[in-house]
N, C-alpha and C positions, 0 to 999 in steps of 0.2 A: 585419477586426478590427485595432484599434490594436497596436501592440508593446507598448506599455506593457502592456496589456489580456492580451497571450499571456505574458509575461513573469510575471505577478502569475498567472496559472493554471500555470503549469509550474515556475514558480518553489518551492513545497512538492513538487513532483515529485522535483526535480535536488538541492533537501536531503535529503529522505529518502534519495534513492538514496547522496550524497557521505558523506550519516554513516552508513549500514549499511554501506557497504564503506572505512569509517575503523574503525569498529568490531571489523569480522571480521577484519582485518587486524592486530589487537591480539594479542600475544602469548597473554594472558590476556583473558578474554572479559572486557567493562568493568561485566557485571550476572552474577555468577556465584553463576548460579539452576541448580537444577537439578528433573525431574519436570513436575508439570503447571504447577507456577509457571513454570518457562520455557515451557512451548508456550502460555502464556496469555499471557503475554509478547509472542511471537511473532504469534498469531493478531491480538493486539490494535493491534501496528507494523504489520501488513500489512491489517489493516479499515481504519486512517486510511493509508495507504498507496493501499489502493487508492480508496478515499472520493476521495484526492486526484486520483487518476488518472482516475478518470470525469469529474469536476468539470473536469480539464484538456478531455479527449477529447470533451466536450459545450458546451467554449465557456463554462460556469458552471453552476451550479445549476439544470437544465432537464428535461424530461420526459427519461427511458432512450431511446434508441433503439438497437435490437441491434447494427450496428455500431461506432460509440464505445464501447459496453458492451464487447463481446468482446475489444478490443482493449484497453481498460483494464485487463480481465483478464489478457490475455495480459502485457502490460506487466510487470499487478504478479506474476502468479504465476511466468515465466518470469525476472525479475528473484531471484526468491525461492528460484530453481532455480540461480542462477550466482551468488547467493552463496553458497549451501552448496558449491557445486563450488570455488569461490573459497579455500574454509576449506580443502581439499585443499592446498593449497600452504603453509600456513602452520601450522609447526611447532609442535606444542602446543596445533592445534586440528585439529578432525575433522568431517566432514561427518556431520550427521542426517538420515534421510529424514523422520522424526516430525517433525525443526523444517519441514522442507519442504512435508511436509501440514499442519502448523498455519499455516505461512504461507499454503495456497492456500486452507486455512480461512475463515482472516480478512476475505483478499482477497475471495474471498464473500460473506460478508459487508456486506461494505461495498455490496453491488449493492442489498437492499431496505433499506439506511437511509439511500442519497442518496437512493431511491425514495419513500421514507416522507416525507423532507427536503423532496423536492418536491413531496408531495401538503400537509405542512403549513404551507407555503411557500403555495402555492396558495392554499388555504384561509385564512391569515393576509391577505393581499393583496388577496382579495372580500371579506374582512370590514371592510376598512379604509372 
């Protein structure tokens, strides 16, 4: 695979991760939501989060296969684990374990709608 090519899949990866932990690092949180509007919030940054993360882990838009899957997971939800642990050091914010299940929420997510993505992918492309 071209670098260009790995570059343009990981590249959505390396922002999502550089602005949530620009974010949490904020004295004051920068969307100061609170309840289920934040864990939807939350669940919903970590479904395109991890959307991004399979899509890196499988080269593009391709059929699941359970390795690249797990690890995508793991990426995104263990990611979602070290920035609440993150928020622990920063004064005037606090770790949720709730934000931490909405994130692995999410990241779930995001498994059957790249899935879906590529079955209707699929099916656009024979129909062409």
């Amino acid at each position: 695979m071209r670098l260009l090519s790995r570059i343009g899949l990981w590249a959505p990866v390396a922002v999502f991760i550089v602005g949530v932990h620009w974010m949490s690092g904020r004295l004051v949180a920068p969307f100061p939501v609170e309840g289920w509007t934040d864990k939807l919030l939350h669940a919903a940054g970590y479904c395109l989060f991890g959307a991004c993360c399979v899509r890196a882990f499988h080269g593009g838009i391709r059929p699941l296969r359970a390795l690249p899957t797990f690890l995508a997971l793991l990426l995104a939800v263990g990611y979602g684990a070290l920035d609440e642990l993150n928020q622990t050091r920063i004064a005037g914010r606090q770790a949720s374990l709730l934000d931490w299940v909405a994130d692995a929420i999410g990241a779930g997510l995001s498994v059957p709608l790249v899935a879906a993505l590529v079955v209707w992918r699929w099916k656009r492309v024979r129909h062409v």
